[in-house]
C-alpha positions as CSV (number, residue, x, y, z in Angstrom):
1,X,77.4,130.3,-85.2
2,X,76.4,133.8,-83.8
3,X,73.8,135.2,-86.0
4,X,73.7,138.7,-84.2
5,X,75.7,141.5,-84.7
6,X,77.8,143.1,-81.8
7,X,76.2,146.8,-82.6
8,X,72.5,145.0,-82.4
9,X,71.0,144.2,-78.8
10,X,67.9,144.1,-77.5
11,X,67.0,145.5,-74.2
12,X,64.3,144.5,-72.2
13,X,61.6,147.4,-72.2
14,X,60.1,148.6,-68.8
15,X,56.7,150.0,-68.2
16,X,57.8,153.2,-68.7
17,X,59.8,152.6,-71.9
18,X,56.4,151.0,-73.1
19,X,54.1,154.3,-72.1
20,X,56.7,156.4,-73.7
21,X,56.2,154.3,-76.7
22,X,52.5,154.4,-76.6
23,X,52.4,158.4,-76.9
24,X,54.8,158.5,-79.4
25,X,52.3,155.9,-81.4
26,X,49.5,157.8,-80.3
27,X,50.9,161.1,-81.4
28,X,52.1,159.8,-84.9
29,X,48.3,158.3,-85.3
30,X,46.2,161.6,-84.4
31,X,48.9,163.3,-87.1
32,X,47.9,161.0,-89.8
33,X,44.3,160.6,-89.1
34,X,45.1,156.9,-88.7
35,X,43.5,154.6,-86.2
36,X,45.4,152.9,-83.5
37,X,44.3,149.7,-84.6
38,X,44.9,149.8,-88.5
39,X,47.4,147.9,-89.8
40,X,49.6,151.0,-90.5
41,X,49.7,152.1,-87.3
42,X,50.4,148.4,-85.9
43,X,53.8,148.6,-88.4
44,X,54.7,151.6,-86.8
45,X,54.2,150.6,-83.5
46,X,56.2,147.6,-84.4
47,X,59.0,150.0,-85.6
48,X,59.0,151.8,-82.7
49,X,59.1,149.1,-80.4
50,X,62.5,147.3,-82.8
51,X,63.9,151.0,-82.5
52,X,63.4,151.6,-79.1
53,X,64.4,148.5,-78.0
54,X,67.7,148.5,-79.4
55,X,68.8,152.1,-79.0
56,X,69.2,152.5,-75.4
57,X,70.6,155.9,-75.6
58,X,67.4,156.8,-77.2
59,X,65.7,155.9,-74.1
60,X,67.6,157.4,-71.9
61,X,67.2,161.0,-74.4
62,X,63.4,160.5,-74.7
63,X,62.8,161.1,-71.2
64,X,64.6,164.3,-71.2
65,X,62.3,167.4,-70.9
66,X,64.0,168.4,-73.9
67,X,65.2,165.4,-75.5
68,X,67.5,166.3,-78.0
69,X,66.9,166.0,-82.3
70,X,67.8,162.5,-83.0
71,X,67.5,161.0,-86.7
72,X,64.8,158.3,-87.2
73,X,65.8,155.0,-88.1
74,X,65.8,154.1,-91.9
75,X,63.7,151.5,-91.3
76,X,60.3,154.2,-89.5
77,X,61.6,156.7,-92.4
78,X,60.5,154.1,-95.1
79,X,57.5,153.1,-93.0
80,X,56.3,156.1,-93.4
81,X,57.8,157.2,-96.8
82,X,55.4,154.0,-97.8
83,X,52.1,155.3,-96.1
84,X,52.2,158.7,-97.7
């Protein structure tokens, strides 16, 4: 029985992909006055990592010099609908 979706895959994340990550998670902490190490920050980073794991167009935007506006997920929007 195959469990996951054809629109869902995970791709395997580089070095890169995980420093690109880590600014976006630092940036998003020194908004919010939140420490990297809180628990809040750990659900984002976890959010991030789901997202940009499995939206490999993202990737490939993120690294533009001008990456174009690209909606956030539903699932970061209610992380952070939840921390306000």
């Amino acid at each position: 029985m195959n469990t996951t979706s054809s629109s869902y895959s995970t791709v395997p994340l580089s070095s890169e992909d995980l420093e690109e990550i880590d600014r976006f998670l630092k940036a998003w902490c020194e908004e919010n006055g939140v420490d990297r190490h809180n628990e809040r920050a750990q659900e984002v980073a976890s959010a991030l990592i789901d997202w940009y794991s499995t939206s490999p167009s993202y990737r490939q935007k993120s690294k533009l010099e001008h990456a174009p506006q690209v909606p956030e997920s539903d699932h970061i929007a209610g992380l952070l609908n939840r921390l306000k």
